[in-house]
N, C-alpha and C positions, 0 to 999 in steps of 0.2 A: 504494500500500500504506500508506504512512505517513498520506496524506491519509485514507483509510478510518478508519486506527486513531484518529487524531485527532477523527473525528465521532463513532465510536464510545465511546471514552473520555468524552466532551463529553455525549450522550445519556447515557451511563451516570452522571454524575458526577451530573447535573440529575434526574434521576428520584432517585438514593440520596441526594440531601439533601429531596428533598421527601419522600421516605420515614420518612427518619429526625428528619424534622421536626413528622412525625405524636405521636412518641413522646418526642422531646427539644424542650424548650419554644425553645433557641438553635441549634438546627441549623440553623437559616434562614440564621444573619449568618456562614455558611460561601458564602454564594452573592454576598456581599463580597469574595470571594476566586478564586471560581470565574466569575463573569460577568465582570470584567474581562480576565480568560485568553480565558476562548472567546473574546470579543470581539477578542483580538490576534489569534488564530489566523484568526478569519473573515478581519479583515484582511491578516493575511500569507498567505491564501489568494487572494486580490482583486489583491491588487497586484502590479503587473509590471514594477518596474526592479530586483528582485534575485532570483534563483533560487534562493537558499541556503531564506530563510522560506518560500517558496513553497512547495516540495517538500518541507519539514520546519516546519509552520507550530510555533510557538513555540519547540521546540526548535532550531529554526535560528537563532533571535536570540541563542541561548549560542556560539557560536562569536564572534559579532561580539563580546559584552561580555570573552569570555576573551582575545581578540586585543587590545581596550581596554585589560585589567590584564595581559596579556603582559609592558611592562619593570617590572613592581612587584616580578613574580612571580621573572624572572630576576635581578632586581636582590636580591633576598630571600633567596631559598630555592635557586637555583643558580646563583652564581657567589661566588667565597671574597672576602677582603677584598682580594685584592690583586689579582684578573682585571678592575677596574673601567674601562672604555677612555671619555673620554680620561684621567679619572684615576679613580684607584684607591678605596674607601673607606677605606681605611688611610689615605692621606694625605688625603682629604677630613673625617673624621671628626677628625684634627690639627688642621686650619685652625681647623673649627669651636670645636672646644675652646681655641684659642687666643685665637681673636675673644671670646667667653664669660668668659674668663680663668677657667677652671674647671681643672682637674688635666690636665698632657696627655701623661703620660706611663703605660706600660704596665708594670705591674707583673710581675716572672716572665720578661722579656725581650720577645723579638717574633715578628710572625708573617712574616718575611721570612728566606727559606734566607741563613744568613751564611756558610754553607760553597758555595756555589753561586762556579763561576768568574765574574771576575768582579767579583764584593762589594766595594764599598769602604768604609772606616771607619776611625776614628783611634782609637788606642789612649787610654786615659787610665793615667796614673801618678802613685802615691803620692810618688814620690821623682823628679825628672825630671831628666835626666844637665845637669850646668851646660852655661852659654852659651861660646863659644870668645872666646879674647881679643879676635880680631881678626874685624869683622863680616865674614862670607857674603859671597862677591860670585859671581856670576854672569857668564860672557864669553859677550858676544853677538854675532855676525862677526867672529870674528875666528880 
């Protein structure tokens, strides 16, 4: 079915620019654009180490190129700043800015739940409670 429509579209495309080439002086440098087509399609018609163009001659090559920009796409347009596996682009986008020494911080706050169990973070303080006379010690085994 699809191979039919394929020869058919092909025949019809080639007649209606020689048609229309009758009456438009550049209708011609349209078969600059269409003979290279046909020609993929006779090919993905001919050859036999994949079935996808075979059976869908041209439009089976769009699956291969969308499978090609497949991580562009998830990487873009669905996954947030922070589902980045093994890192995140929140913290990737940090590095960079950092390496650049360009501004690396986010104005307005973040995009990380700080209310999420969990969460760690050090408070900052205007006024911070003095140091005790006697230093911290910590007992280890005993």
């Amino acid at each position: 079915m699809v191979r039919k429509l394929f020869f058919t579209l092909s025949a019809a495309s080639i007649i209606l620019i020689l048609v229309l080439s009758r009456f438009y002086e550049y209708a011609g440098l349209l078969f600059i654009v269409v003979i290279p087509v046909i020609l993929l399609g006779i090919y993905d018609l001919l050859q036999t180490h994949s079935t996808i163009p075979r059976i869908y001659p041209v439009i089976g090559r769009l699956r291969y190129f969308f499978e090609s920009i497949r991580p562009e796409i998830q990487q873009y347009f669905v996954e947030s700043d922070l589902d980045g596996i093994p890192v995140n682009r929140e913290f990737r986008s940090l590095v960079y800015q950092r390496a650049k020494k360009v501004r690396d911080t986010r104005p307005f706050g973040t995009l990380f739940d700080v209310y999420r169990q969990g969460y760690e973070w050090t408070n900052h303080s205007l006024s911070p409670n003095p140091m005790p006379a006697e230093m911290p010690r910590v007992l280890i085994g005993g």
